[in-house]
C-alpha positions as YAML, in Angstrom:
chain: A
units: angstrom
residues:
- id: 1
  name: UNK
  ca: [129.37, 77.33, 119.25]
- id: 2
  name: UNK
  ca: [132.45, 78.30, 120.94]
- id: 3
  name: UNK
  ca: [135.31, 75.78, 123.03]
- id: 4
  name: UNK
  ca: [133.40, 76.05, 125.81]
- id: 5
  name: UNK
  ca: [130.36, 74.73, 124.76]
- id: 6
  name: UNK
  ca: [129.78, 71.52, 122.74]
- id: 7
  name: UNK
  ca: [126.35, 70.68, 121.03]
- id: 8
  name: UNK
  ca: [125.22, 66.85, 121.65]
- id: 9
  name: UNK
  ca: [122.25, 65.59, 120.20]
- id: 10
  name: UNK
  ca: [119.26, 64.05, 122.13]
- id: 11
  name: UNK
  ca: [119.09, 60.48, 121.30]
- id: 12
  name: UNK
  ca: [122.73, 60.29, 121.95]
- id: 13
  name: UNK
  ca: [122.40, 61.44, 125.72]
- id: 14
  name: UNK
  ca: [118.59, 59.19, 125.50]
- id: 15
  name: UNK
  ca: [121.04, 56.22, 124.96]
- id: 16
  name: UNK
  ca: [123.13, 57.12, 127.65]
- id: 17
  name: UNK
  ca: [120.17, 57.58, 129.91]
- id: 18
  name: UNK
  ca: [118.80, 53.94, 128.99]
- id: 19
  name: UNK
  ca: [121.46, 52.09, 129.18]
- id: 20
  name: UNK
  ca: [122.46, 53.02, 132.68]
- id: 21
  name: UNK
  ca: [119.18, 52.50, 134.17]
- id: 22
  name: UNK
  ca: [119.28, 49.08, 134.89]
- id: 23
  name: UNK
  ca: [123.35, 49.46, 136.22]
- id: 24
  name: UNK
  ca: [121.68, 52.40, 138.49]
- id: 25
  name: UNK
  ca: [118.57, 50.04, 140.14]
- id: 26
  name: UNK
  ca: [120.89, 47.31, 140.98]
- id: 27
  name: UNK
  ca: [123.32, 49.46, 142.68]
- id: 28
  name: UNK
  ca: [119.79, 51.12, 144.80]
- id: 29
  name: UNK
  ca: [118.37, 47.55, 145.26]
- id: 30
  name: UNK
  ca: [122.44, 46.53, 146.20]
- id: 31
  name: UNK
  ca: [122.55, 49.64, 148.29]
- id: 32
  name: UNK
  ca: [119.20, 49.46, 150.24]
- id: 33
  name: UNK
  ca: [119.60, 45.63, 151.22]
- id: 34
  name: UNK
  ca: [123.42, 45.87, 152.56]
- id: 35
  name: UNK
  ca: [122.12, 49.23, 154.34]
- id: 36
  name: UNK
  ca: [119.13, 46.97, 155.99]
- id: 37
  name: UNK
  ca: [122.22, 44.55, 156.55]
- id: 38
  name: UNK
  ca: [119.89, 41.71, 154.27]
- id: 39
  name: UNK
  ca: [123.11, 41.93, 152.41]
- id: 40
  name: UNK
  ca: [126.32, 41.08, 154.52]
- id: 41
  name: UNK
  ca: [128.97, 42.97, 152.50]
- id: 42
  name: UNK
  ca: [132.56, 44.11, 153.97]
- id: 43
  name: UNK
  ca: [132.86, 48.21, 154.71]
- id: 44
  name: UNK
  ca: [135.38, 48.76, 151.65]
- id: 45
  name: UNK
  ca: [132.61, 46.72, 149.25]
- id: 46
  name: UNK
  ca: [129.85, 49.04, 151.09]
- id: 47
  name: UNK
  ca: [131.85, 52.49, 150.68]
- id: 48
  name: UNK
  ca: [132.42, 51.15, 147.02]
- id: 49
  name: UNK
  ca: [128.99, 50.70, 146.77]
- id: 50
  name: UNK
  ca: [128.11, 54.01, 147.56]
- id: 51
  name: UNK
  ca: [130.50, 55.73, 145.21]
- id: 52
  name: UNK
  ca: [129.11, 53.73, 142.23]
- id: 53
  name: UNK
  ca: [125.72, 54.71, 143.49]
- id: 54
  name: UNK
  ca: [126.33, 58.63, 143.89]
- id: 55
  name: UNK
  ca: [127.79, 59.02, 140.77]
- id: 56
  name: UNK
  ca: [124.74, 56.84, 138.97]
- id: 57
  name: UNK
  ca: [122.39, 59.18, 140.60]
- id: 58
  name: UNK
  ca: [124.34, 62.24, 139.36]
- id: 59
  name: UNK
  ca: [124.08, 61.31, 135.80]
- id: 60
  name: UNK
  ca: [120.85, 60.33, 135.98]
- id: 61
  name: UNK
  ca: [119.96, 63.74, 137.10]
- id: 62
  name: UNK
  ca: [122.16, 65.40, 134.84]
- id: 63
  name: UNK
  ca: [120.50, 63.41, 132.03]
- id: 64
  name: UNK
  ca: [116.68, 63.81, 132.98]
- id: 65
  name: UNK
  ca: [117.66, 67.29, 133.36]
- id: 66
  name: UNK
  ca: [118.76, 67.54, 129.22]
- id: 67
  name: UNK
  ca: [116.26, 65.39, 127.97]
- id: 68
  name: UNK
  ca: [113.62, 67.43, 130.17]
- id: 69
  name: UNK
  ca: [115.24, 70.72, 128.66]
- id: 70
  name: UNK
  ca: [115.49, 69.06, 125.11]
- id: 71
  name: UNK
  ca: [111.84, 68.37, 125.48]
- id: 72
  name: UNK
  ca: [110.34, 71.94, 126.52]
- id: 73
  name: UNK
  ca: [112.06, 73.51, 123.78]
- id: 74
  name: UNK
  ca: [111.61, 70.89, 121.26]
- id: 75
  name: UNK
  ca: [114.69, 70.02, 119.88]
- id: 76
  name: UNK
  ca: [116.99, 67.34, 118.83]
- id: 77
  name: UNK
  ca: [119.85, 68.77, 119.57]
- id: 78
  name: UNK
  ca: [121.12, 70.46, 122.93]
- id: 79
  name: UNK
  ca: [124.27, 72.78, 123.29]
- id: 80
  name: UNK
  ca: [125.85, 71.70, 126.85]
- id: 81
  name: UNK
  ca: [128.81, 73.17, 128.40]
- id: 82
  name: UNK
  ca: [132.28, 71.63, 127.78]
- id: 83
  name: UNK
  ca: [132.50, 71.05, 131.57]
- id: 84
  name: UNK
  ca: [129.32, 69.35, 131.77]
- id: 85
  name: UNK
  ca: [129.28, 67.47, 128.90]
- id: 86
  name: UNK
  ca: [132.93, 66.20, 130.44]
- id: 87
  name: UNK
  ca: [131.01, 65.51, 133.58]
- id: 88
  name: UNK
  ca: [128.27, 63.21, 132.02]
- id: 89
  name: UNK
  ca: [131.36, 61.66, 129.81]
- id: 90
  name: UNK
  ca: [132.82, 60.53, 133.67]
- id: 91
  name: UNK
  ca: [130.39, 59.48, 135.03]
- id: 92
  name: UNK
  ca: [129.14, 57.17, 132.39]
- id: 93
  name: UNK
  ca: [132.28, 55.95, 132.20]
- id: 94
  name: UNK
  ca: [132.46, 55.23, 135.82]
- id: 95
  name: UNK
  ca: [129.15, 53.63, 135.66]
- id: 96
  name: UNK
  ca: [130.44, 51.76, 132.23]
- id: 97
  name: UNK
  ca: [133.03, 49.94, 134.61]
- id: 98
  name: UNK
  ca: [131.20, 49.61, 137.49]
- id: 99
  name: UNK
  ca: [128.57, 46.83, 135.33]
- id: 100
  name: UNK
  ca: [131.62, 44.55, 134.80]
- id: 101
  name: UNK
  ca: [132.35, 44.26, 138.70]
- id: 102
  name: UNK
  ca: [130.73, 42.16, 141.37]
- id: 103
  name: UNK
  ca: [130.56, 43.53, 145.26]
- id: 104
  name: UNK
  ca: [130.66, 40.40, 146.75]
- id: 105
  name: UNK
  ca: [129.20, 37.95, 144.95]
- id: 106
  name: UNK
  ca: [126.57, 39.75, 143.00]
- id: 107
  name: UNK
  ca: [127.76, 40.68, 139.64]
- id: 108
  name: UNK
  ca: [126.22, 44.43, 138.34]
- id: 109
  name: UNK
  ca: [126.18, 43.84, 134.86]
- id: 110
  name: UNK
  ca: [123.10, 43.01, 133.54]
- id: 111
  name: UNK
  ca: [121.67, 39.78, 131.94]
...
């Protein structure tokens, strides 16, 4: 290992990937029914919306990607790249703040 790599191990980035599922559908289900305009929501909430959304989809990628990887070469332990183990650090975070806000009057965070 050198400073620009930094080993994680699996079930730490499986945890990740679980607990931002459910954040992730309700921003899609959000998404998809102010898009169909079943959902009357403002164009700042909507653009807010999206942001959340894009960056949800990003890690989820990211993640399926690792645990995929993780999986084909049978490990427990997976050596990312300082700049993309930063990247899944963001994004979780933004995703980690995004459950305890409401766009509109429909709280993210789950019950």
């Amino acid at each position: 290992m050198n400073n620009s790599t930094v080993p994680v191990k699996v079930p730490v980035l499986e945890i990740i990937y679980k607990a931002m599922l459910p954040t992730h559908f309700r921003l899609e289900t959000l998404l998809l029914d102010a898009l169909s305009e079943h959902y009357k929501i403002s164009a700042t909430e909507k653009s807010l919306l999206c942001d959340v959304y894009a960056s949800s989809i990003a890690l989820k990628s990211i993640l399926e990607d690792c645990l995929e990887e993780a999986k084909e070469n049978n490990t427990k332990s997976l050596t990312l790249s300082n700049k993309e183990f930063q990247t899944i650090i963001s994004l979780a975070k933004i995703l980690e703040n995004a459950s305890r806000t409401q766009i509109h009057l429909t709280p993210l965070w789950a019950h």
